[in-house]
C-alpha positions as CSV (number, residue, x, y, z in Angstrom):
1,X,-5.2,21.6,5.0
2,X,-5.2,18.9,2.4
3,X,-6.3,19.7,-1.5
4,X,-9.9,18.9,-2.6
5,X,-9.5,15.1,-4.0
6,X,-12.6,12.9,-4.3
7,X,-12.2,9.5,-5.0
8,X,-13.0,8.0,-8.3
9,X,-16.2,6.2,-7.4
10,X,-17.4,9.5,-6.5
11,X,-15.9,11.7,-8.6
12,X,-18.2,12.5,-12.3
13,X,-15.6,11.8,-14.7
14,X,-16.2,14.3,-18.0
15,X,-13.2,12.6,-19.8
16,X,-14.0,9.3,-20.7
17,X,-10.3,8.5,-21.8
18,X,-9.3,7.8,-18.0
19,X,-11.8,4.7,-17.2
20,X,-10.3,2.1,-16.6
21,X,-11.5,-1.9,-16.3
22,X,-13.9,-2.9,-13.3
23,X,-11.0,-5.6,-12.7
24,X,-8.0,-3.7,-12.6
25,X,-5.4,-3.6,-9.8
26,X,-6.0,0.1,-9.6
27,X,-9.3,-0.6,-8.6
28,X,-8.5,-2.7,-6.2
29,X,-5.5,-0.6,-4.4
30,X,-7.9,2.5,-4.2
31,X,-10.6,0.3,-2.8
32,X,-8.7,-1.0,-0.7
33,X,-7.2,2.5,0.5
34,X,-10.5,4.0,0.8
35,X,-11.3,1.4,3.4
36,X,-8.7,2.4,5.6
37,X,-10.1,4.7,8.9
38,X,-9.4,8.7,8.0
39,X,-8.0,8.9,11.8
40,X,-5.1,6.5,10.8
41,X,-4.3,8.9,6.9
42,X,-4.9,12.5,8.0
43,X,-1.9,13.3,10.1
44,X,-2.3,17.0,11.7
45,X,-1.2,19.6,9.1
46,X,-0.8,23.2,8.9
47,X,-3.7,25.5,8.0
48,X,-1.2,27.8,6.3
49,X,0.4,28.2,3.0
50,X,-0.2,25.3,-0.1
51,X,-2.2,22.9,0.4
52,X,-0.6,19.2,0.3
53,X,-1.4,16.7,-1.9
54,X,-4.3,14.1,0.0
55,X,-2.3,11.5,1.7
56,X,-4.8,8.8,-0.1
57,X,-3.7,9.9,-2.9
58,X,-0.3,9.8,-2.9
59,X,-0.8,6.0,-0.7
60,X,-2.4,5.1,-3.7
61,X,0.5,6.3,-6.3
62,X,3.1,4.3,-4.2
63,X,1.3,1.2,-3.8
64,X,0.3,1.7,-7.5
65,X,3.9,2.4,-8.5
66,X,5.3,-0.9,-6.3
67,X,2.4,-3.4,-7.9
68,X,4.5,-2.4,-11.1
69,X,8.1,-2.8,-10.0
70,X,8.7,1.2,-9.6
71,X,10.4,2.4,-6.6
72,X,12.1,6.0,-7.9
73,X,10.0,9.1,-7.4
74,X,11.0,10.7,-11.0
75,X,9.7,7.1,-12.8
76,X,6.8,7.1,-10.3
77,X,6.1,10.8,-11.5
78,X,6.6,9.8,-15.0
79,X,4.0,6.8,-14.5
80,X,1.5,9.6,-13.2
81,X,2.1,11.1,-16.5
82,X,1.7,8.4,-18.6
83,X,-0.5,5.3,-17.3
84,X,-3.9,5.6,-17.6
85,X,-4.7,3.7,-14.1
86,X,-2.3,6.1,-12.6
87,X,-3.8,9.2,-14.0
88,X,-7.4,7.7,-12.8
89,X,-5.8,7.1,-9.1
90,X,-4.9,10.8,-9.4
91,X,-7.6,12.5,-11.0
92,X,-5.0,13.5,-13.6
93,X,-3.5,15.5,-11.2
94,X,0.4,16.7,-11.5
95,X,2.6,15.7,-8.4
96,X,6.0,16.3,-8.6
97,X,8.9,13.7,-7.6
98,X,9.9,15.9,-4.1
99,X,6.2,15.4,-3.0
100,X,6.1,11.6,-3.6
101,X,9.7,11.6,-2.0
102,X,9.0,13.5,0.8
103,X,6.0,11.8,1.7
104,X,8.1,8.2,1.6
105,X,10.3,9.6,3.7
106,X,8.2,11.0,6.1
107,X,8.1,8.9,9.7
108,X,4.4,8.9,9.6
109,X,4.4,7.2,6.3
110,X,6.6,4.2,7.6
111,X,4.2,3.0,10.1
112,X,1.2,4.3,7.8
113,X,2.5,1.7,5.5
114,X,3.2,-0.9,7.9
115,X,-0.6,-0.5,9.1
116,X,-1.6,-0.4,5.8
117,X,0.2,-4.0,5.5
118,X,-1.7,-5.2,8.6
119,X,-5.1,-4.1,7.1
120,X,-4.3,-5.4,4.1
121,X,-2.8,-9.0,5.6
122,X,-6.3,-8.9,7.3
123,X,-8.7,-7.6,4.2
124,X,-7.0,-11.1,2.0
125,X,-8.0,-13.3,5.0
126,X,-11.2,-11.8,5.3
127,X,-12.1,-12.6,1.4
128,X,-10.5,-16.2,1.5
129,X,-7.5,-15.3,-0.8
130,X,-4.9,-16.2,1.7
131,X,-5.2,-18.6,4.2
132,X,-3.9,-19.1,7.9
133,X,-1.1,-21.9,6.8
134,X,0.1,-20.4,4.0
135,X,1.5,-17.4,6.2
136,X,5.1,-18.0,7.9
137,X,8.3,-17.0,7.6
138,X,10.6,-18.1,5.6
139,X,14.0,-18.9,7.1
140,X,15.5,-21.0,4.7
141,X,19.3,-20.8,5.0
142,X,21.5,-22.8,2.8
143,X,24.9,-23.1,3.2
144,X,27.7,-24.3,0.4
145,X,28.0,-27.7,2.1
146,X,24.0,-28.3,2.3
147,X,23.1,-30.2,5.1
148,X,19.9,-31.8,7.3
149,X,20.1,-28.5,9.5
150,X,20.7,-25.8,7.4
151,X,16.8,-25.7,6.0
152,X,13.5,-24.5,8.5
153,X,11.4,-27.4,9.3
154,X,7.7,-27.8,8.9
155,X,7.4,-28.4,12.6
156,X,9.8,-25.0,13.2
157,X,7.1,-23.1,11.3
158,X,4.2,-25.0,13.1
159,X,5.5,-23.5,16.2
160,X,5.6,-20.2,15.3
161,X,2.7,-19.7,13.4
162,X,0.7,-18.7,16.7
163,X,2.9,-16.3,17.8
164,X,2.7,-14.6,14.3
165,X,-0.5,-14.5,14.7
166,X,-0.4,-12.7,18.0
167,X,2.1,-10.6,16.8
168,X,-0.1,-9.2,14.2
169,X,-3.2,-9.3,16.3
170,X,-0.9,-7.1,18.6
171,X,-0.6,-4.7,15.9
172,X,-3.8,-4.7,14.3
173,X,-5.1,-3.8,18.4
174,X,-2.4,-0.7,18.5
């Protein structure tokens, strides 16, 4: 059991002090986590005691929180308090630093994140803001004594660009 949280587009909004831009990032990250399936968020919980804060929500603090270079649960708990585009992600709702840590820690948030990555990967292909060439992996290496061979080729990442491909196609199937 999960507590009630509507998302903003929804939501009738009675303070007017918590609106934010139609062009801000926090837009954007709830958007985008909105558009993720419920079956891959909602992990089984118990029907007893507290209810938990939504797991949207607290996707949404985090990837908030890492768009701005915060990684701690106290400073991501004091963002909650006092950024307005937190506060709208939240519906001004208090969450305490143990929630938002025990949630990152959590094993079902590590792959809910790394599916939310693959979504995501997908979602900037589908709108044209990335394209197919400018994804690869960057093995640069340089050594003291820089030589010919110690920097990845254009025709190394040539190579491999198919089977990144795959390898998230793979992923995206799971």
């Amino acid at each position: 059991m999960y507590k009630q949280y509507n998302t903003p587009e929804t939501a009738f909004v009675l303070n007017l002090d918590f609106d934010i831009s139609p062009t801000h990032d926090a837009r954007f990250i709830s958007l985008f986590v909105d558009s993720n399936p419920d079956e891959e968020l909602l992990p089984k919980t118990s029907h007893t005691g507290r209810p938990a804060h939504h797991p949207r929500m607290l996707l949404k603090m985090i990837l908030f929180a890492y768009s701005r270079k915060v990684f701690s649960g106290r400073k991501i708990a004091q963002l909650n308090e006092e950024s307005i585009p937190m506060k709208w992600l939240t519906r001004d709702e208090y969450v305490c630093y143990r929630s938002i840590n025990a949630f990152r820690v959590h094993p079902e948030t590590s792959i809910l994140i790394q599916k939310a990555f693959i979504y995501f990967t997908f979602l900037l292909s589908d709108h044209d803001l990335i394209k197919d060439d400018a994804l690869y992996i960057d093995g640069t290496k340089i050594e003291a004594d820089a030589n010919r061979y110690s920097f990845v080729w254009r025709k190394a990442v040539e190579r491999y660009e198919a089977k990144l491909d795959e390898n998230i196609q793979i992923m995206y199937d799971e």
